[in-house]
N, C-alpha and C positions, 0 to 999 in steps of 0.2 A: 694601401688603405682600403678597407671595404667600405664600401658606398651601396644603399638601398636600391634597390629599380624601381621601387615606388616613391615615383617624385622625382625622380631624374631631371626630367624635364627644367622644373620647377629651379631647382638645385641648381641647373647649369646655367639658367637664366639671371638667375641670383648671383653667383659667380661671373658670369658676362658683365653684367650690369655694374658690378663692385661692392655690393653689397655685405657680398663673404669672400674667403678668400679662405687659400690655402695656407697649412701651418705643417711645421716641423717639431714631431718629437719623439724619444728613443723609447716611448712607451706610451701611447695613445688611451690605452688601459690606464695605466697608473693617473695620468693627464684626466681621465673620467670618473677616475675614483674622487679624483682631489675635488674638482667640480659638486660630484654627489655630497661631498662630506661637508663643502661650505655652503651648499643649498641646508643642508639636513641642521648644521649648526646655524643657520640664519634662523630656520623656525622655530628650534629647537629653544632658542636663546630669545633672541629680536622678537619673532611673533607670537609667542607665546605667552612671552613676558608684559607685552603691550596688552595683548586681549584679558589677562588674567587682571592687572593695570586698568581695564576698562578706557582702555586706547585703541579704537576700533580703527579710525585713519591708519596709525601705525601699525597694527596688525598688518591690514588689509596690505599697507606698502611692502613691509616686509615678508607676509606671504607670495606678492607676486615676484620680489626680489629672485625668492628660494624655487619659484618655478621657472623664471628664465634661465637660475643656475644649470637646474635641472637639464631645460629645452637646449642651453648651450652644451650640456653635455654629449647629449647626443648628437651633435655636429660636431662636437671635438675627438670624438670616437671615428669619426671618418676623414679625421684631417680639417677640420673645416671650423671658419670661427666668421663672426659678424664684424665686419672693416669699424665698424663705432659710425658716432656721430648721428646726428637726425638721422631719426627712421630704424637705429640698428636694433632695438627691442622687435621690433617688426618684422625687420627682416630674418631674425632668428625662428619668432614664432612661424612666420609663413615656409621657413625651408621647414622646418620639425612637421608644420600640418599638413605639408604635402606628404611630407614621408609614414605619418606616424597617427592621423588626426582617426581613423578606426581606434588606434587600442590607446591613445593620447588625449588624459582631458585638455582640453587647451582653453585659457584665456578668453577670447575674445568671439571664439568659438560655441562656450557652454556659456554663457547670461550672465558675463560681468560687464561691466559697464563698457561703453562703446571707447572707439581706439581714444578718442579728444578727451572722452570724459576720464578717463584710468590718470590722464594728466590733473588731472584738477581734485587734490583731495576733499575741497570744502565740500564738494556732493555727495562723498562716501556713504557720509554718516546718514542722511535722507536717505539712503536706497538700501542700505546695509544695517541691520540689527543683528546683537550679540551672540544670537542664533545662528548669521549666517558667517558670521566672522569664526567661527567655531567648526560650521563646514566647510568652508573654503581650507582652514589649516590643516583638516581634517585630511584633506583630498590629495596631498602634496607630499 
């Protein structure tokens, strides 16, 4: 399995810790394809449909949906997937921005809302107008 050297570190920490873990499959490839296709059909469908809808909350959720898809792909490419449970959005983002946060926009990284507030849709809508709901989908 290839694994980046930027973020190593980060990565085996995440791993030590239980955050991620290893995973088994006869095509790591194919396994990241699949990932990409159901990020790409969550926006394509889900957020798209909400924003066009004038469903901003619903956008905004299902755009970040289609970026974790994304961010786990890229760990699944190396073998590697987030154990779940509290914390495991998190823990996904953190191993991808150690490895990837140069050429990766990320979440919590580029001025979306902070980690507690991303839980709480009622704020969305106060901080996010139809404009920004449109570049966020945009970016993904």
């Amino acid at each position: 399995m290839a694994r980046w050297a930027k973020g190593e570190r980060t990565v085996r920490y995440l791993v030590d810790k239980g955050g991620l873990e290893g995973i088994e499959a006869e095509d790591l490839g194919a396994l990241t394809e699949a990932l990409i296709a159901r990020a790409t059909l969550r926006v394509d469908t889900t957020a798209m449909t909400a924003l066009a809808g004038g469903d901003i909350d619903g956008a905004y959720v299902a755009a970040y949906d289609a970026y974790r898809m994304a961010a786990e792909s890229l760990l699944a490419r190396q073998g590697l997937r987030a154990t779940g449970g509290d914390g495991s959005h998190m823990t996904v983002e953190d191993g991808v921005s150690a490895q990837f946060a140069e050429s990766v926009r990320l979440s919590s990284r580029s001025g979306s809302p902070s980690r507690s507030a991303r839980t709480s849709p009622c704020c969305w809508e106060r901080r996010m107008g139809k404009s920004d709901g449109e570049g966020l989908l945009s970016t993904i």
